[in-house]
matplotlib code that plots the C-alpha trace (Angstrom):
import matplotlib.pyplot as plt

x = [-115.3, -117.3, -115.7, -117.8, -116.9, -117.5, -120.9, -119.5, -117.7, -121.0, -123.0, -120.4, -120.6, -124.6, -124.6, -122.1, -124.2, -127.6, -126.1, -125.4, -128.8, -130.1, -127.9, -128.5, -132.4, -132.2, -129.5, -132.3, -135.1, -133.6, -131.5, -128.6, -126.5, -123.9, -124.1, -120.7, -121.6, -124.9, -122.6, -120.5, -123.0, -124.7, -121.9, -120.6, -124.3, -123.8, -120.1, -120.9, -123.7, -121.7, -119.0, -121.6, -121.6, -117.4, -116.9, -119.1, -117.8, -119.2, -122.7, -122.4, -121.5, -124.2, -125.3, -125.6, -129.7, -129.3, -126.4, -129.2, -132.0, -129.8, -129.5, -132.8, -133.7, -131.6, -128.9, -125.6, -123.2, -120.0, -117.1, -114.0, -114.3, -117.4, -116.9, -117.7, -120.2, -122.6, -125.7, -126.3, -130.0, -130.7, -129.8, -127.1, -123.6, -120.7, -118.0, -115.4, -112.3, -112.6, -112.8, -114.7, -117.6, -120.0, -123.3, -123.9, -127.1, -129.2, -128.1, -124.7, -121.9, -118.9, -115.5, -111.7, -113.7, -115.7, -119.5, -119.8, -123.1, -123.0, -122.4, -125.3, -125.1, -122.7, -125.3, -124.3, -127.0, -126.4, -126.4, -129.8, -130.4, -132.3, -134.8, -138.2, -138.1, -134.1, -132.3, -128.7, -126.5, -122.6, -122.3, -124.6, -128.4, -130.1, -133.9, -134.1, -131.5, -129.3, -131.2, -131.3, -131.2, -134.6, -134.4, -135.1, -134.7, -133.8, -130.8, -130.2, -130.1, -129.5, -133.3, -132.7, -129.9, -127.7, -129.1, -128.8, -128.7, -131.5, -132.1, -132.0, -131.2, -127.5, -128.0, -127.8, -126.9, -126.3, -128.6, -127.2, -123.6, -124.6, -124.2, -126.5, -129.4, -129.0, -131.8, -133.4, -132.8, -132.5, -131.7, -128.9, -126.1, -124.8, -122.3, -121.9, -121.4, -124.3, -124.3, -126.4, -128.9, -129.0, -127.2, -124.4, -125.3, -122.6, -121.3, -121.3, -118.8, -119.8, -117.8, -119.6, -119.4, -118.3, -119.0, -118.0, -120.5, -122.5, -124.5, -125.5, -125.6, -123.0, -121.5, -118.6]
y = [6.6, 9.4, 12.6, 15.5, 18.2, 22.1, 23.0, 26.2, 23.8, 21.7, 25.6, 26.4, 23.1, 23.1, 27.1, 25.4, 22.4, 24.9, 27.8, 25.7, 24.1, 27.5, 29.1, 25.8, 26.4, 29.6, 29.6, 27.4, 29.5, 32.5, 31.0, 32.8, 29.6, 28.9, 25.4, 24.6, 25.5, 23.0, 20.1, 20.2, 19.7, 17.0, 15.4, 15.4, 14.0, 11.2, 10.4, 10.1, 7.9, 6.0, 5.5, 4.6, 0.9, 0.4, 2.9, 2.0, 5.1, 7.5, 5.6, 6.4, 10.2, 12.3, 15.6, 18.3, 17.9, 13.9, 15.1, 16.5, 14.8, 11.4, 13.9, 15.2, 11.7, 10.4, 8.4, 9.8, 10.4, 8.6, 8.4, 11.0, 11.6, 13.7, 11.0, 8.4, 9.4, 7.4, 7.5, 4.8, 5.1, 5.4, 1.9, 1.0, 1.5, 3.4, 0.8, 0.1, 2.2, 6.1, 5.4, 2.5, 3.1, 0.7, 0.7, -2.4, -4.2, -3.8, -6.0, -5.6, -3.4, -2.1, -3.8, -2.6, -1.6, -5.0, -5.4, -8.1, -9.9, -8.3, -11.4, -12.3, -11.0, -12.9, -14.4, -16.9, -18.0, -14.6, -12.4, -13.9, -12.8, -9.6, -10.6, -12.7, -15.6, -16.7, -19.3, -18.9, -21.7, -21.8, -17.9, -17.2, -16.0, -18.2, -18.6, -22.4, -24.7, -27.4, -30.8, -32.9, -29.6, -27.7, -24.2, -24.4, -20.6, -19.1, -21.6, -23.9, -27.9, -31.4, -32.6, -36.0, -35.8, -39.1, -40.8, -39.8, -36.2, -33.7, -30.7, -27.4, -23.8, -24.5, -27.8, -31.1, -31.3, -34.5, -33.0, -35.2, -33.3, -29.5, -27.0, -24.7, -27.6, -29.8, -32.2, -29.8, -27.1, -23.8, -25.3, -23.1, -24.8, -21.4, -21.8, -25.5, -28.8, -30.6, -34.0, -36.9, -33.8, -32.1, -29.3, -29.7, -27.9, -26.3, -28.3, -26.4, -24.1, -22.8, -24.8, -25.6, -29.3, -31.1, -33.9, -37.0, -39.7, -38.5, -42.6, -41.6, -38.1, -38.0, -34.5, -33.9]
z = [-148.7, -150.5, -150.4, -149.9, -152.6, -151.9, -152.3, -154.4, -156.8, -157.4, -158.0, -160.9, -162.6, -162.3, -163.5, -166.2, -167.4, -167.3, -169.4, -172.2, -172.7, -171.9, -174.8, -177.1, -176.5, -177.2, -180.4, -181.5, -181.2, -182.3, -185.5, -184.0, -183.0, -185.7, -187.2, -186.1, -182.3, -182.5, -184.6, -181.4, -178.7, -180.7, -181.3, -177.8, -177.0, -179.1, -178.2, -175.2, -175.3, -177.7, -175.2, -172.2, -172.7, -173.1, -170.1, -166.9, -165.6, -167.8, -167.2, -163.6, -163.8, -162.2, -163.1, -160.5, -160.5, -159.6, -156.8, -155.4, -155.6, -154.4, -151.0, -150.7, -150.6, -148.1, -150.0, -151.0, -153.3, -153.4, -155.3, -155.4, -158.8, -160.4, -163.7, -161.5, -158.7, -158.1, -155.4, -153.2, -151.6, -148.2, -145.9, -148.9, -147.4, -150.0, -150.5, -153.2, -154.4, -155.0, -158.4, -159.0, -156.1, -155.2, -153.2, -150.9, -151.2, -147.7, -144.7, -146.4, -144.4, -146.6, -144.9, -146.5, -149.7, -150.1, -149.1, -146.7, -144.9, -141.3, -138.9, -136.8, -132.9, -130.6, -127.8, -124.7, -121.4, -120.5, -123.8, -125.3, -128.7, -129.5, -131.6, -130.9, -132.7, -132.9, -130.5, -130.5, -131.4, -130.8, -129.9, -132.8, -133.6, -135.6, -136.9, -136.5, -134.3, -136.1, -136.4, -133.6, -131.5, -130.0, -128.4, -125.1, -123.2, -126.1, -126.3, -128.9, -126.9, -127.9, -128.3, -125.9, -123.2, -122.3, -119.4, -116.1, -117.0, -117.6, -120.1, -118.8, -119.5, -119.5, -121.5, -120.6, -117.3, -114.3, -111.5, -108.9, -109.2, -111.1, -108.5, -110.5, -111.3, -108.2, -107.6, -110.8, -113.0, -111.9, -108.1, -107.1, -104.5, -103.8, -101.1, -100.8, -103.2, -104.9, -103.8, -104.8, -106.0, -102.4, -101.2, -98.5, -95.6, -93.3, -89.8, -86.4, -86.7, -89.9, -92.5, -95.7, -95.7, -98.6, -100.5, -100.0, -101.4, -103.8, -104.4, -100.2, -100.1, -97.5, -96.9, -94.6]

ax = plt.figure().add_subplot(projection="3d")
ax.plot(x, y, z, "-o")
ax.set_aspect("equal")
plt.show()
C-alpha cells in the first residue's frame, strides 16, 4: 500500500527542510535575520504543534531524516501522502487507506486495508502441524485440544472411545471392520476386506476374497 516516492523528490525536500534551519541558525547568529522572517518560522512551529492533537495526520508526518532512519532500520514508510507517512518497524505489515495508514501489530497480516490475526495452518493425518508442541483439531493447529479430547499422533482424539472400538491415529476406530487398523491400529488390509479383525486372504485363482461374516471371520 505504501508508495515508494522518487528518491530525488525526498533529496529536494530534505535540502528544503535543512536550508532553513541552517539560514534560521545562522540569521540568528549573525543579527541579520529580519524580525518578520523569525516571527514566521516560530509561528509556523507553534501552529503546528498546536494543530497536532485536532489533526492525527500532521502528528504522523515524517521528516526526511525519520524516512530514513525508519529504512535503515528495516521498517518502512507507508502512506501516499508525505502529510501522513508513517513508518511501520520491521515484522509490522502497512495496512489501511493511502491516507490514513496503519501499521499491524506482529502476527497481524494486512487483508483489503484491515489488520487481521493470520489463521492457524490447515493440518489433517497427513498434513501434521509444523510446530512442536500443537495437535491439530478440526483442520486447525492448536496449543491444547478441546476438553474431553487428548492429542494422540499429533491429532487431536476423543479421550475414551465407545465400546467396541479402539483409539488410533485416525481416531476412534472398530478394529474388527477398519481396513487400515484391522485386528489393531496401523494393521493395514491392503488388498482385501478386514473381517472380524483378520485380513481376507485371496482363493485359488487369485480373487481377493470377501467378507462375508465378520462374528466368524468367514471370507469368501
Amino acid at each position: 500500500m505504501a508508495e515508494d516516492r522518487p528518491r530525488e523528490a525526498y533529496s529536494r525536500e530534505d535540502t528544503m527542510e535543512e536550508h532553513s534551519f541552517d539560514e534560521l541558525a545562522r540569521g540568528l547568529a549573525s543579527g541579520t535575520l529580519s524580525r518578520g522572517r523569525v516571527l514566521k518560522v516560530v509561528g509556523a512551529a507553534v501552529l503546528s504543534a498546536a494543530l497536532m492533537p485536532w489533526f492525527p495526520s500532521t502528528a504522523q508526518a515524517l521528516t526526511g531524516r525519520q524516512r530514513r532512519q525508519c529504512v535503515q532500520q528495516g521498517g518502512a514508510v507507508c502512506g501516499a501522502r508525505r502529510r501522513t507517512e508513517i513508518c511501520c518497524p520491521a515484522g509490522q505489515a502497512c495496512c489501511g487507506t493511502s491516507r490514513q495508514p496503519v501499521c499491524c501489530a506482529s502476527g497481524e497480516t494486512c487483508m483489503n486495508g484491515t489488520c487481521e490475526t493470520s489463521a492457524p495452518p490447515l493440518c489433517s493425518t497427513t498434513n501434521p502441524c509444523p510446530t512442536t508442541g500443537q495437535c491439530c483439531s478440526n483442520g486447525q493447529c492448536v496449543s491444547s485440544c478441546p476438553s474431553g479430547e487428548t492429542c494422540v499422533n499429533m491429532m487431536c482424539q476423543p479421550a475414551e472411545c465407545p465400546s467396541g472400538q479402539i483409539l488410533c491415529a485416525e481416531g476412534c476406530v472398530d478394529p474388527l471392520t477398519d481396513n487400515r487398523n484391522c485386528g489393531g491400529c496401523s494393521n493395514l488390509c491392503l488388498f482385501n476386506e478386514c473381517c472380524g479383525g483378520i485380513c481376507c486372504g485371496f482363493d485359488a485363482s487369485g480373487r481377493s476374497l470377501q467378507c462375508l461374516d465378520s462374528a466368524t471371520q468367514t471370507c469368501g
